[in-house]
C-alpha positions as CSV (number, residue, x, y, z in Angstrom):
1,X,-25.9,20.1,2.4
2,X,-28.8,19.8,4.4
3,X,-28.4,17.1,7.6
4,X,-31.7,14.2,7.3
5,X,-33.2,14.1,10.7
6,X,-34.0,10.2,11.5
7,X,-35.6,9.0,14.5
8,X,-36.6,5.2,15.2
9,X,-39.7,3.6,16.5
10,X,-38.3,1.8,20.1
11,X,-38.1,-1.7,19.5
12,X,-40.9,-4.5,20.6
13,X,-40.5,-6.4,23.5
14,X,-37.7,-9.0,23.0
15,X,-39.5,-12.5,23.6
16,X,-37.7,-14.9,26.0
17,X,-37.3,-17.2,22.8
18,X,-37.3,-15.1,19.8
19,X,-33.3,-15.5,19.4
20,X,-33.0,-18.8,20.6
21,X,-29.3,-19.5,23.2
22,X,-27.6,-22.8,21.7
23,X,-25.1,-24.6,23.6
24,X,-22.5,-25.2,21.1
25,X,-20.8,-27.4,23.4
26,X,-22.6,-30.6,21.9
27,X,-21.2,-30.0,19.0
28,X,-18.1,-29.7,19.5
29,X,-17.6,-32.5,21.4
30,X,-20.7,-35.0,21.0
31,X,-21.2,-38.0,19.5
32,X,-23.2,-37.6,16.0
33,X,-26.8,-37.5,18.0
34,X,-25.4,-34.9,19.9
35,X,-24.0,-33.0,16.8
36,X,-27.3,-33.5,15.1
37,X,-29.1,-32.2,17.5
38,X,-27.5,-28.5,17.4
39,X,-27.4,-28.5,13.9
40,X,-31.2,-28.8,13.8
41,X,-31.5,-26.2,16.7
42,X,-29.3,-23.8,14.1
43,X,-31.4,-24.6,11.2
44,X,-34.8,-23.8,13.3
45,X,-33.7,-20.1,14.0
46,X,-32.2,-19.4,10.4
47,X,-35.4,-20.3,9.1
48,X,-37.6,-18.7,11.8
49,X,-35.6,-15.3,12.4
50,X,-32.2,-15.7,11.1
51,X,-29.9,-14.9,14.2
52,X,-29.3,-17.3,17.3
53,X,-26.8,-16.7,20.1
54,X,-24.0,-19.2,20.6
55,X,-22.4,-20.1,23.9
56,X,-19.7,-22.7,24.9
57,X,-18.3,-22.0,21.2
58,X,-14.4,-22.5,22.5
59,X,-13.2,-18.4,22.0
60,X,-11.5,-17.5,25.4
61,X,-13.3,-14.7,27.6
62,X,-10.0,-13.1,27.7
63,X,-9.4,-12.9,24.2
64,X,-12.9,-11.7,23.8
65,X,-12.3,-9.0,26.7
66,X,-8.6,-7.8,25.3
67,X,-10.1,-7.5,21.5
68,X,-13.0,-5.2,23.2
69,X,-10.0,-3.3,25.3
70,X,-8.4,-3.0,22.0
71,X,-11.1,-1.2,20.8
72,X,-11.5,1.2,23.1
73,X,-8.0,2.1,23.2
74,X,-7.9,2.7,19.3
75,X,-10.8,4.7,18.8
76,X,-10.3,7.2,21.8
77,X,-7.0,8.2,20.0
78,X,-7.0,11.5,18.3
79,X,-8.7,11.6,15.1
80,X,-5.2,13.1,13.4
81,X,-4.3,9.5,14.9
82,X,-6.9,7.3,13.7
83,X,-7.3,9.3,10.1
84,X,-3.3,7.8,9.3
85,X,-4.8,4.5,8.5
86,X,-8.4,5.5,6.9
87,X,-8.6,4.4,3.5
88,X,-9.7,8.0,1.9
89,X,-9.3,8.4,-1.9
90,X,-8.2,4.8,-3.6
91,X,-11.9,2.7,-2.7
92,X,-10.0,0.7,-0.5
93,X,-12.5,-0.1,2.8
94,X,-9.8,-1.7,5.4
95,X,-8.4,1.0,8.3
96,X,-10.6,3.8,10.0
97,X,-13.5,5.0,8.9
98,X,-15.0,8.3,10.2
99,X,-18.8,8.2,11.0
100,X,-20.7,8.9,7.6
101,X,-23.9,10.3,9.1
102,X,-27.9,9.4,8.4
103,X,-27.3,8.8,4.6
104,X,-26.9,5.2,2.4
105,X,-24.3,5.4,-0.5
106,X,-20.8,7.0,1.0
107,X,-17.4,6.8,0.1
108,X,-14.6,5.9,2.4
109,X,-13.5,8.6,4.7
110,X,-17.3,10.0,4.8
111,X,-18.4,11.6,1.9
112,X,-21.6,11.3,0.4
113,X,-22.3,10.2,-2.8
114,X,-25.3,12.0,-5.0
115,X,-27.9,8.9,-4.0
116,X,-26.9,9.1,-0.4
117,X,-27.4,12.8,-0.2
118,X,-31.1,12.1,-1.4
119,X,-32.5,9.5,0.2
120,X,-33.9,8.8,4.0
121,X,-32.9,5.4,4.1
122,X,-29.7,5.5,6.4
123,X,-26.3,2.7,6.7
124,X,-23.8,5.5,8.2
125,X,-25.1,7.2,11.3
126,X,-22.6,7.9,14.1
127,X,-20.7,4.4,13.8
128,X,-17.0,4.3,13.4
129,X,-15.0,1.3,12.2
130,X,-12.1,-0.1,11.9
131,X,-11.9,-2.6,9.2
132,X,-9.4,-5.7,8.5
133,X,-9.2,-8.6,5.7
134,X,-8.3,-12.0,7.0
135,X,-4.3,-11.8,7.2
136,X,-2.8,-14.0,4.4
137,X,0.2,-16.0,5.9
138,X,2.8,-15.7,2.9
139,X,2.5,-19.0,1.4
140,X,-0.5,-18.3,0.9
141,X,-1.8,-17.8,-3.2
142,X,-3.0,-14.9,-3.3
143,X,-0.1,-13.0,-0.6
144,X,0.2,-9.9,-2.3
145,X,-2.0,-10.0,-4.9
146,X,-2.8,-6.2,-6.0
147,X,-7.0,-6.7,-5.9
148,X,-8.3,-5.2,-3.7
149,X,-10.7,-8.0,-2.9
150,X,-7.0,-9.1,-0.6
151,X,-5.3,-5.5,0.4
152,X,-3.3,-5.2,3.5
153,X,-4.9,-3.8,6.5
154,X,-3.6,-0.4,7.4
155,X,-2.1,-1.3,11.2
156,X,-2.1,1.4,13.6
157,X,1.4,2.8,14.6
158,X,1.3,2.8,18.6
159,X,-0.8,0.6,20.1
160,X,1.4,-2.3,20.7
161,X,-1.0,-5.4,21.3
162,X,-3.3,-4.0,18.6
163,X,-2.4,-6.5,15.8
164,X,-1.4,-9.6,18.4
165,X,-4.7,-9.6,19.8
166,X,-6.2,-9.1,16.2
167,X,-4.4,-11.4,14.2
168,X,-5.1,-14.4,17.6
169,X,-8.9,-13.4,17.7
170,X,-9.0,-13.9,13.5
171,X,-7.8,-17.4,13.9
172,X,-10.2,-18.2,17.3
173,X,-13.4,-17.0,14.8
174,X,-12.1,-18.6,11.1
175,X,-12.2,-21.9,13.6
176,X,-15.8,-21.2,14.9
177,X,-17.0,-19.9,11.6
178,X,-15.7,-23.9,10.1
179,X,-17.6,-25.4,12.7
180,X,-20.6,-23.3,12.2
181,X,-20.4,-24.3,8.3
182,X,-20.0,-27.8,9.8
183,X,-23.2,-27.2,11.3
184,X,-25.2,-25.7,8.5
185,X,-24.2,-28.6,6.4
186,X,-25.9,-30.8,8.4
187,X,-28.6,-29.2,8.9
188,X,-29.3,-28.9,5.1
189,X,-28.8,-32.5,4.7
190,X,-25.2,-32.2,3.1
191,X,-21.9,-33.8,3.5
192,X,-20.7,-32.7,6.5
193,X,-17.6,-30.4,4.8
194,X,-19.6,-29.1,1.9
195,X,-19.1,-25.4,2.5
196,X,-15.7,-25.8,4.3
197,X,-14.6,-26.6,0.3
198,X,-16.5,-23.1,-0.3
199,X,-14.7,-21.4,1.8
200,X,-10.9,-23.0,1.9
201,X,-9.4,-19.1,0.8
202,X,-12.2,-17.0,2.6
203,X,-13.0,-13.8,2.5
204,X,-13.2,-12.7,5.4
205,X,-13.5,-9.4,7.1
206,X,-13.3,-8.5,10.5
207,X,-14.4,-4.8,11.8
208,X,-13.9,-2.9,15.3
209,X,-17.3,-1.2,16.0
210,X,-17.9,2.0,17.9
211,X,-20.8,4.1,18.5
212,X,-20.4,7.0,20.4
213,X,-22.4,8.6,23.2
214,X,-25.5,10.5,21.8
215,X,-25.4,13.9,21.9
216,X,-28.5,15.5,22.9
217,X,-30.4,17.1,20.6
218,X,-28.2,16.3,17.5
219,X,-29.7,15.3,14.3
220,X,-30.2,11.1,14.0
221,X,-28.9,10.8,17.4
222,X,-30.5,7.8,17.7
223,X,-29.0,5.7,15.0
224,X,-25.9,3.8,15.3
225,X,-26.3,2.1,11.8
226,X,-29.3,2.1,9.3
227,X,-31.2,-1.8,8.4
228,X,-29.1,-3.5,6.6
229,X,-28.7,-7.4,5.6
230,X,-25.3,-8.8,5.4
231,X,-23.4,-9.9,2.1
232,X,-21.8,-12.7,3.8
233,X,-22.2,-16.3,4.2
234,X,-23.0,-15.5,8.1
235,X,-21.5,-13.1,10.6
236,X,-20.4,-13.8,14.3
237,X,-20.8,-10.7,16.4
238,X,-19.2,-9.6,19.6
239,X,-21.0,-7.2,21.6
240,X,-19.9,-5.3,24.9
241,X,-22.8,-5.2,27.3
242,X,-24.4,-1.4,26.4
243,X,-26.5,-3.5,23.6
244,X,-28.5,-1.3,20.9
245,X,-28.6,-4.4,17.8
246,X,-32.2,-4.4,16.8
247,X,-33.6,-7.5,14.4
248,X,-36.3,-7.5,12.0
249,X,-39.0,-10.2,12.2
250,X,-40.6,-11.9,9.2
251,X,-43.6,-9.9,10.0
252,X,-42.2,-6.8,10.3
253,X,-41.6,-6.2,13.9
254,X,-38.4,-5.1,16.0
255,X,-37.1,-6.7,19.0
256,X,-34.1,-5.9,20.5
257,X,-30.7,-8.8,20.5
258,X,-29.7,-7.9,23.8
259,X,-26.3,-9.2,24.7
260,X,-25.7,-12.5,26.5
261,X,-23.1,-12.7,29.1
262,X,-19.8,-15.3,27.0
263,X,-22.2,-15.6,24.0
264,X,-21.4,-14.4,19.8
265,X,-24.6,-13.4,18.1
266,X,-25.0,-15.1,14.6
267,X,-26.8,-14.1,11.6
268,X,-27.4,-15.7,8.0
269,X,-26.1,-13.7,5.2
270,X,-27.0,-13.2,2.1
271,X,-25.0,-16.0,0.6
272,X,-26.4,-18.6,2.9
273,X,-30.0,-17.7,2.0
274,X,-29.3,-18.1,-1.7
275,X,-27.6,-21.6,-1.1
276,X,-31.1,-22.2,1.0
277,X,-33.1,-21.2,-1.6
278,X,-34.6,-18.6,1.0
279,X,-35.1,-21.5,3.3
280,X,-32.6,-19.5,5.7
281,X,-33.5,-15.7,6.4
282,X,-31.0,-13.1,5.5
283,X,-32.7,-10.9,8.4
284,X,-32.8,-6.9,8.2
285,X,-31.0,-5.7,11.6
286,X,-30.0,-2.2,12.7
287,X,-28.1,-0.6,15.7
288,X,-29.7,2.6,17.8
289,X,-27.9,4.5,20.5
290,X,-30.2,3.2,23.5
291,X,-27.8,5.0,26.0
292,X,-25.6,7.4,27.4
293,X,-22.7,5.3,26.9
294,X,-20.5,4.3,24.5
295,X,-20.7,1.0,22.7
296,X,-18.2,-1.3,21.2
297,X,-18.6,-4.3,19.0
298,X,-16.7,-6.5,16.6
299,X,-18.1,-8.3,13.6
300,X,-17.0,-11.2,11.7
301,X,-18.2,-11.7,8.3
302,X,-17.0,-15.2,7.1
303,X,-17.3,-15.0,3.2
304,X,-16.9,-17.8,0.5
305,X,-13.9,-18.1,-1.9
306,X,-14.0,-15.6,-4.3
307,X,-14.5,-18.3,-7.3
308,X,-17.2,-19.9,-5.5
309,X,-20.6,-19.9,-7.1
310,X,-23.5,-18.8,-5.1
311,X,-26.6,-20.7,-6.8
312,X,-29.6,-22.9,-5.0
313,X,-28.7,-25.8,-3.6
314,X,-30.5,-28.9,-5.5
315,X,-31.7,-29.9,-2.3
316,X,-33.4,-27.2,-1.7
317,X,-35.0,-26.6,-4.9
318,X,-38.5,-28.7,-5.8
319,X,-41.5,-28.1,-8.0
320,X,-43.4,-26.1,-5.2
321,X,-40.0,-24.3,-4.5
322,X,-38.1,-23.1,-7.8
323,X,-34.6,-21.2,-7.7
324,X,-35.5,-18.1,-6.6
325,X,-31.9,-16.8,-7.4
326,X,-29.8,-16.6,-10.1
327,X,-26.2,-18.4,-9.6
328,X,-23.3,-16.1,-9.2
329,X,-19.4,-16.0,-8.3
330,X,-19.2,-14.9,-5.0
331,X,-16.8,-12.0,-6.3
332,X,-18.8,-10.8,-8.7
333,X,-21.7,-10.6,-6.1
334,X,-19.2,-8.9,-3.3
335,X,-18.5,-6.5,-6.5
336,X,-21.8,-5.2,-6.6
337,X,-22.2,-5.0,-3.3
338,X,-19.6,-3.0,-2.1
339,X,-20.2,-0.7,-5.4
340,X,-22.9,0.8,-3.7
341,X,-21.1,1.6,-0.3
342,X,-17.7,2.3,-1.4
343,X,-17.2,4.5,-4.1
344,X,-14.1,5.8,-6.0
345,X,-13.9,9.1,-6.0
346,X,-14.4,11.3,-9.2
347,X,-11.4,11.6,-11.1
């Protein structure tokens, strides 16, 4: 099979106040001014770009640091290492994955499916992940359930703080992620807990992210992962400080997210910008490899319940401004989306 060269235009400029900083801090401790006050700064960029940086958000810089450490630790281990807990053959998508190259459409462990081999579009490139599901405490309903929508994530054997610092950082995001819905409800006008009750079981993923080093002179060096938008409700990202994210405008343009010093990037998902009617942006973003170094990220996408129904808020939805979408479960939607990622293998 042939290798698909892909190169990338460099990135515009990043305007001093394209993705806008916002002091969470208000929020979190404010009176209801104060409150209301971020929650309109939040709605601005989600309907202007889609992304906005948070800072004094309540995560400890250690705990931020040791799951970045974490990283690094994992993904220098041989590959023999790593490949124990990649989900290969069974279309499971927690554990390691391999990097699956300048190609959309693979199946776990790397392999291309027919549609991936043919197009130029690109989701793989060199990144590597690690994937995990929220951990279920065991009274929880669905502990153990066989679905793969809940499957157990596939610990490493030998890393001894790996699922401590893990399991401690999953709790630290779930809590910024339900005061980030807190947020969004505001700003849209809703009772306050609206879509915590949308997202009470969630399903969340959390993924270690590492792009290597280029190589000189190898095919799509430059790509760390292809434009994508996200299926979630929104996503919290951590970066280290090598940057490389890359945002889409609504016209088109590229500018580059570069990382702020104790700040999460956040982005609107797909699920989001169907509540909003399109009034929030689900914003195409992508990762090159802008230097000799390698770079490590984690990403938090904070999903609904499965049984939650994805459909235009009324709100939102007027005479000038129909339903652009059509409602859904958010399991049925996830189904879809992950159909065209991760693929069984043939029989």
């Amino acid at each position: 099979m042939s290798t698909t060269e892909l190169r990338y235009d460099s990135a515009d400029t990043l305007l001093a106040d394209e993705i806008p900083v916002i002091d969470l801090a208000p929020f979190l401790h404010g009176d209801a001014a104060a409150r209301a006050g971020v929650a309109a700064a939040i709605a601005a960029a989600c309907e202007r770009i889609g992304f906005f940086y948070v800072i004094n958000h309540g995560v400890p810089e250690g705990l931020r640091q040791a799951v970045l450490e974490e990283a690094r630790g994992f993904f220098a281990r041989p590959l023999a290492e790593k490949m124990a807990c990649a989900p290969i053959a069974d279309g499971r998508w927690c554990g390691y994955l391999p990097g699956r190259g300048a190609a959309e459409g693979t199946r776990p462990g790397g392999s291309l499916t027919a549609e991936g081999q043919a197009t130029t579009s690109v989701s793989g490139g060199t990144l590597q992940q690690f994937n995990m599901m929220r951990v279920l405490p065991a009274d929880d309903a669905n502990y153990g359930n066989p679905d793969l929508l809940y499957q157990r994530n596939p610990w490493p054997a030998g890393q001894p703080g790996f699922v401590e610092t893990m399991v401690v950082n999953q709790r630290a995001l779930l809590a910024l992620g339900a005061q980030l819905m807190r947020a969004f409800a505001i700003a849209l006008g809703l009772e306050e807990t609206h879509f915590l009750r949308l997202h009470q079981s969630p399903l969340a993923t959390f993924g270690l992210n590492y792009y290597p080093r280029p190589v000189a002179g190898a095919a799509s060096a430059d790509v760390g992962v292809g434009a994508h938008c996200d299926a979630s409700s929104f996503t919290v990202l951590l970066q280290d400080e090598i940057g490389g994210l890359e945002v889409q405008t609504r016209d088109g343009a590229w500018i580059a997210a570069a990382p702020v010093p104790g700040a999460f990037l956040c982005n609107i998902g797909d699920c989001l910008m169907r509540w909003s009617n399109d009034i929030y942006v689900s914003t195409p973003h992508r990762v090159i490899s802008p230097a000799a170094r390698d770079r490590y990220s984690l990403a938090f996408f904070f999903d609904p319940n499965p049984d939650a129904w994805i459909s235009c808020l009324p709100s939102c939805v007027s005479a000038g401004r129909p339903a652009a979408h059509a409602p859904i479960r958010f399991d049925a939607y996830l189904a879809e989306k992950l159909a065209s990622t991760y693929r069984r293998a043939a029989d």
